[in-house]
C-alpha positions in Angstrom: -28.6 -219.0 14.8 -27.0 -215.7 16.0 -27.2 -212.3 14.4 -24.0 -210.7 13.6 -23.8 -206.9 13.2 -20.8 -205.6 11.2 -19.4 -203.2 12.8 -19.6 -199.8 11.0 -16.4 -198.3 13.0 -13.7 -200.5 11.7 -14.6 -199.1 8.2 -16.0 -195.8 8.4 -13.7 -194.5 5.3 -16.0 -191.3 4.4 -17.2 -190.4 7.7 -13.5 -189.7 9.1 -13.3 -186.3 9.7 -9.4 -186.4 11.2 -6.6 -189.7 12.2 -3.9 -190.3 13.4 -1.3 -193.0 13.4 -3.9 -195.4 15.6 -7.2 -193.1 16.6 -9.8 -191.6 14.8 -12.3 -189.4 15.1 -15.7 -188.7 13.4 -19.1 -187.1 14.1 -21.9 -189.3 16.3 -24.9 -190.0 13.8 -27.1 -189.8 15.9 -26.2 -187.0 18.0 -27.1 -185.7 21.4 -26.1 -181.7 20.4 -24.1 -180.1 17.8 -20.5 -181.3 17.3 -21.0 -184.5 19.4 -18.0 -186.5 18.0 -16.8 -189.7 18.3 -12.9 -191.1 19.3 -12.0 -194.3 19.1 -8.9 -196.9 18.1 -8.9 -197.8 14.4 -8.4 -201.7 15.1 -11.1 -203.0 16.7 -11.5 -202.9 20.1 -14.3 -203.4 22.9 -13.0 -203.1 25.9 -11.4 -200.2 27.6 -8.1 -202.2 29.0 -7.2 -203.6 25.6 -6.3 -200.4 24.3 -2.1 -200.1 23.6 -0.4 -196.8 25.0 0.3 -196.1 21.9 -4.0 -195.9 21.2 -4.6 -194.2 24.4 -2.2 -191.2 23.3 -3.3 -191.4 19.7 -7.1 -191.1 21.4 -6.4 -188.3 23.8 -4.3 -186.1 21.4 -7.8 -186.3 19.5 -9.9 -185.6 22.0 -7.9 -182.8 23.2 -8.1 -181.1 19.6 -11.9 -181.5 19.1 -11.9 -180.0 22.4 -9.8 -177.0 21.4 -11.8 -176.7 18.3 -15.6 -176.4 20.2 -15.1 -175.0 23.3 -16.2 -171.1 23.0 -17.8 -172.2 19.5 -20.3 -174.5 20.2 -20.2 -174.3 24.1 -18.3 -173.7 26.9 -17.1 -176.8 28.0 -17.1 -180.2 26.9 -18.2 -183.9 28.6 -15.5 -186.8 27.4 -18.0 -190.0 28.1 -17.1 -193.6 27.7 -19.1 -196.3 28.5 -18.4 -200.1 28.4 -21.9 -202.1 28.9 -20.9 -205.4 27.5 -24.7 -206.2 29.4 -26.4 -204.5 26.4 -27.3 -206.0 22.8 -25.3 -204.4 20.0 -27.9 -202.2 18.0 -28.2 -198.9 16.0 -27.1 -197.1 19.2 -24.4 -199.6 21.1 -22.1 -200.6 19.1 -19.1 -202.8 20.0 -16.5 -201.2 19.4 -14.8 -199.1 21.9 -15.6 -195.2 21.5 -15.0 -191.6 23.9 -17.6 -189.0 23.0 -16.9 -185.7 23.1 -19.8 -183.5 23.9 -20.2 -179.6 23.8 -21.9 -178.4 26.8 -22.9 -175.1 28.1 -25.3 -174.2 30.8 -28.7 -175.1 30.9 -28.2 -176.6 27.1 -30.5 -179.1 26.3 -29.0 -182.3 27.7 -29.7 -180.3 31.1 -32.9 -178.9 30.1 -34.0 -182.5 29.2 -32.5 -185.1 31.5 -29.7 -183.5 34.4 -31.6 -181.2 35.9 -33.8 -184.3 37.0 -30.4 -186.8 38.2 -29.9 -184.3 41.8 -31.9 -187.1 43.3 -29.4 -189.7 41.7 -26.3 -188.4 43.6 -25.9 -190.0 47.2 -23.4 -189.2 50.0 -20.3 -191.1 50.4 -19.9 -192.7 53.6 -16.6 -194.2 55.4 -17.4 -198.1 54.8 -17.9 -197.5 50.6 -14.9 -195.3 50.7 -12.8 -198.1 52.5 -14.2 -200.9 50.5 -13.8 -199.3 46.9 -10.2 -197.7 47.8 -9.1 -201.0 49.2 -10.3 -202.2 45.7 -8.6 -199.7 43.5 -5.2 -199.8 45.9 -5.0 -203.2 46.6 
């Protein structure tokens, strides 16, 4: 017998903090820092493809307002983060259902202090063969 999880973005009534026509937008509960919000489509979605034009618009006219609203407010810049990992269970944290979060950042604030300032050792050098092979990819 499987488990199914409701999904508690395709009826988040109270928790909307602004719409539009196809997109809305709310704040992540959990959080990673003060105004980390979440933008997604209102119809249920999971992956990033299926999204209309219509939805990508309604999405990014959202994104760019939250980002007018909390840059200089509550920091300096913002990450827009979206992550499909259809390889992870659906819990408390993942949900399936297509979401951008928009996260306030300023320097050394405390998703640097806790975890980037470790990922230097992540980055590698790109060489001439994975440059050829992934542009042939996204050209061809």
């Amino acid at each position: 017998m499987t488990e199914t999880i409701s999904c508690p973005f395709c009826d988040p009534l109270e928790r909307v903090v602004k719409s539009n026509d196809s997109a809305q937008m709310l704040l992540s509960d959990p959080r990673k820092v003060p105004g980390h919000t979440l933008v997604m489509p209102k119809r249920h979605v999971e992956k990033p493809w299926e999204l209309t034009a219509e939805e990508l618009q309604d999405i990014f006219a959202l994104i760019n307002f939250v980002e007018q609203r909390v840059v200089g407010k509550l920091g300096t810049g913002c990450d827009i983060r979206q992550g499909y990992k259809p390889f992870l269970k659906q819990d408390a944290l993942k949900v399936n259902h297509l979401t951008f979060h928009v996260i306030p950042r300023a320097k050394d604030d405390y998703l640097y202090s806790v975890s980037e300032k470790y990922e230097e050792d992540l980055f590698a050098e790109l060489d001439d063969l994975e440059r050829d092979e992934v542009t042939k990819l996204l050209v061809d």
